[in-house]
FILUM-96904 format. One record per residue (C-alpha): x, y, z. Coordinates in nm, 2 decimals, padded with zeros to 4 digits. Layout:
<rs>
((X, Y, Z))
...
</rs>
This chain:
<rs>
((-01.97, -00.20, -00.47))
((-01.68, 00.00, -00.40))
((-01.38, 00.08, -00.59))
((-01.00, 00.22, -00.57))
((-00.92, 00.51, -00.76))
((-00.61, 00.69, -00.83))
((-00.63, 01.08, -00.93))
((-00.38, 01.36, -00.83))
((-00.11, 01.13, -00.72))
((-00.34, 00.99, -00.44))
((-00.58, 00.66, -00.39))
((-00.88, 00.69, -00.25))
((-01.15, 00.42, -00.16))
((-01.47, 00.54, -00.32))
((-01.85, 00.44, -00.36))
((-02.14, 00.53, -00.51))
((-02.30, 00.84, -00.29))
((-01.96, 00.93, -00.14))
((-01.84, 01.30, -00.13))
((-01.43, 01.31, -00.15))
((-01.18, 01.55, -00.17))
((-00.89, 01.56, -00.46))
((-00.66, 01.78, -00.58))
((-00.74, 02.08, -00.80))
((-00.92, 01.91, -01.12))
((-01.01, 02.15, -01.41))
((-01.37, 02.17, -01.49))
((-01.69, 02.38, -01.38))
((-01.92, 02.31, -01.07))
((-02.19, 02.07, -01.16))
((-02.02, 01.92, -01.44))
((-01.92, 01.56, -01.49))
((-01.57, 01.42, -01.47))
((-01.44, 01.07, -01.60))
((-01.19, 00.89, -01.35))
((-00.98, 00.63, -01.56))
((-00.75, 00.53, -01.31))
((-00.92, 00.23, -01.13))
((-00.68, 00.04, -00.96))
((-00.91, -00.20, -00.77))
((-01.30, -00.32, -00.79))
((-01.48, -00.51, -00.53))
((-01.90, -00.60, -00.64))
((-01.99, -00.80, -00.35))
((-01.73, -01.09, -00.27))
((-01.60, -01.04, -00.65))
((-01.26, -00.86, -00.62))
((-01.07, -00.75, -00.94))
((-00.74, -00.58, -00.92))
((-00.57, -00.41, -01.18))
((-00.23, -00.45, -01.32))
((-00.19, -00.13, -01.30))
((-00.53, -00.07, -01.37))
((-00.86, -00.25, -01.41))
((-00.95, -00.26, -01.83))
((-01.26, -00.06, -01.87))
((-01.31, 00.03, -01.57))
((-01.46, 00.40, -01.45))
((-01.58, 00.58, -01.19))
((-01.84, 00.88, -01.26))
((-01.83, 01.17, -01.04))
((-01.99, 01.57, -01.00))
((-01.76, 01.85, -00.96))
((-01.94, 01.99, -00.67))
((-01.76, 02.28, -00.53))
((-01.33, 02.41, -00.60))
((-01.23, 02.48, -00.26))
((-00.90, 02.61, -00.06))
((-00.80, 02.47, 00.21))
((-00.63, 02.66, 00.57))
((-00.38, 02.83, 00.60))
((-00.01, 02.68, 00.63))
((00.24, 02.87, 00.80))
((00.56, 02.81, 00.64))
((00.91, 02.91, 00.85))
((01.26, 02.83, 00.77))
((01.54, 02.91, 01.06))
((01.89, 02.89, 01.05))
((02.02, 02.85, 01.40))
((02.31, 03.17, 01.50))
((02.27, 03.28, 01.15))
((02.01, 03.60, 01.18))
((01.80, 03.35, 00.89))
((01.41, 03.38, 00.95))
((01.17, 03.36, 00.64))
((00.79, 03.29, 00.71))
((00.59, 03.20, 00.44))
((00.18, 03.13, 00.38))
((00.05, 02.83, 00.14))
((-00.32, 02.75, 00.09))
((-00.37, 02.45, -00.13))
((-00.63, 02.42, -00.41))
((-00.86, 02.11, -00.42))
((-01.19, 01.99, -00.58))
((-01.50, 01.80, -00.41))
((-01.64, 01.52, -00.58))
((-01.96, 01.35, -00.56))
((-01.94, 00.97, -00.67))
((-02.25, 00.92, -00.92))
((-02.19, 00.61, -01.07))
((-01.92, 00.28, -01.06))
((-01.90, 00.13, -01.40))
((-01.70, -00.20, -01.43))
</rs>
């Protein structure tokens, strides 16, 4: 059984056991979080899709760990205009474990 979930402007293809990454979700390590936003549910050769979403559908996850990720370098230029700025940007996201798929 796998399921489509939307969270943090993404879609990601999840299962029970899986470990994912998402953006920056608000809530401790170990705790539960409810994702709402199923968009598709497959059990077997049964395949619902949502219109947006699927009614009553969940998917249960464990915050496991808040995370940053690399280092971006960031550098405008203007060409034969002296313009040089260099910038840094680390992104925050959250890793989820998948606990439980609830239609």
């Amino acid at each position: 059984m796998f399921a489509v979930v939307k969270t943090g402007g993404k879609q990601y293809k999840v299962a029970t056991g899986d470990v994912i990454q998402v953006e920056k979700l608000i809530g401790e390590t170990n705790a539960s979080v409810q994702l709402d936003d199923v968009l598709m549910l497959c059990d077997g050769g049964n395949v619902t899709a949502g219109t947006p979403t699927v009614a009553g559908a969940s998917v249960t996850a464990q915050i496991v760990a808040h995370k940053r990720s690399a280092k971006l370098i960031v550098f405008k230029k203007k060409r034969r205009q002296n313009y040089r700025r260099r910038n840094n940007h680390r992104q925050d996201y959250t890793v989820l474990k998948i606990t439980a798929i609830t239609a």
